[in-house]
C-alpha positions in Angstrom: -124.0 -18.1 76.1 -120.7 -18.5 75.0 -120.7 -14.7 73.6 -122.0 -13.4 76.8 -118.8 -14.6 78.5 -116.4 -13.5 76.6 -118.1 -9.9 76.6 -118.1 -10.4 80.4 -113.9 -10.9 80.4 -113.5 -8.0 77.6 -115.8 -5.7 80.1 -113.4 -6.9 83.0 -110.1 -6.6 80.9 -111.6 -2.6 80.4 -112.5 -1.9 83.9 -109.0 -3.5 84.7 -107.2 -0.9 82.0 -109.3 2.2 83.2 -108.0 1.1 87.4 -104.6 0.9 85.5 -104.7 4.3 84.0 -106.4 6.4 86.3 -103.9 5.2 89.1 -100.6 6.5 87.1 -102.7 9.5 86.3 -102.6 10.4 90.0 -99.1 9.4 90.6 -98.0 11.7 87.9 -99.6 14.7 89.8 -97.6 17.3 91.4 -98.1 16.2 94.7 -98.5 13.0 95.8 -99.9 11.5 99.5 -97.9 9.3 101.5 -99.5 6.4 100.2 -99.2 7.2 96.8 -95.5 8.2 97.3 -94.3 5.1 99.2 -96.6 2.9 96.3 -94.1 4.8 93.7 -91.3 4.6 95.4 -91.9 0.7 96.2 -91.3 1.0 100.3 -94.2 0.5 103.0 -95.8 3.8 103.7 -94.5 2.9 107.5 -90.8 2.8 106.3 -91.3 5.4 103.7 -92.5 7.8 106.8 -89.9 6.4 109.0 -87.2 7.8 106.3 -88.8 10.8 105.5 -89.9 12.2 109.1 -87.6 10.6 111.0 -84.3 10.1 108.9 -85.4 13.4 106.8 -83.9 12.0 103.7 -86.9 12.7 101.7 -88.3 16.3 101.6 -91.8 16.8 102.3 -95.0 19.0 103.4 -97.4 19.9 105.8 -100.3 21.8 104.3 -101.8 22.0 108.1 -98.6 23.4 109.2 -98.8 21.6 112.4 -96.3 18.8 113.8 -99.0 16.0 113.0 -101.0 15.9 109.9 -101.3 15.3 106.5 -98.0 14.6 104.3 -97.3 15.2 100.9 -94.7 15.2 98.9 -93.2 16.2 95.0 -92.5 14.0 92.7 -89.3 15.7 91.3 -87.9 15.0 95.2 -88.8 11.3 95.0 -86.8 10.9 91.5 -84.0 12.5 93.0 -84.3 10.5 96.0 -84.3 7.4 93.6 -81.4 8.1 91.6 -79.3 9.3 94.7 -80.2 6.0 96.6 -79.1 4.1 93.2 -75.7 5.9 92.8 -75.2 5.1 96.7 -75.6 1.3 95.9 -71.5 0.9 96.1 -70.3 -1.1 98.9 -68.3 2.0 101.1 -64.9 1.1 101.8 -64.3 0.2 105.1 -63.2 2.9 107.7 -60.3 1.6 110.3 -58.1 -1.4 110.8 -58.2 -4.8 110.0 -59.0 -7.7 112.6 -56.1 -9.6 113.4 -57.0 -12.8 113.0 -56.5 -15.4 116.1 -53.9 -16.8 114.4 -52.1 -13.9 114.4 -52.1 -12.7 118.1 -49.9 -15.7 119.4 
């Protein structure tokens, strides 16, 4: 009995490896969905849409043409949206005056 359980966890441990590998398989393909895209990206597919249709910071598709439908999107345009979005990580420098402070008005 003990056999059959540990066969049972090595089947499980495969089945677990096969998910693994078949899932980077299809986030290495050309084009990805938006859920695929936002899963390698690491946002919410709500947020990742929000900055791609709305904020049009990420390049995308429509294979339907049409103002609502299917999204897709290259994987060479999420790595650059990645390393653009890491080099932009810099606090800005401040544009404008200081604030006087209150002790300073009187």
């Amino acid at each position: 009995m003990d056999i059959e359980n540990r066969l049972a966890g090595i089947e499980e441990t495969q089945n677990k490896i096969l998910n693994l590998l078949t899932k980077n398989a299809s986030l290495l393909a050309s084009n990805m969905t938006l859920k695929e895209a936002a899963d390698y990206v690491g946002f919410s597919p709500d947020h990742f849409r929000r900055l791609a249709v709305e904020q049009h910071l990420i390049p995308f598709s429509r294979p339907s043409k049409q103002q609502k439908g299917k999204l897709l999107f290259r994987k060479s345009d999420l790595d650059s949206f990645l390393e653009s979005s890491q080099r932009s990580e810099t606090p800005a420098k401040r544009v404008g005056r200081k604030r006087m402070s209150p002790k300073n008005i009187l």
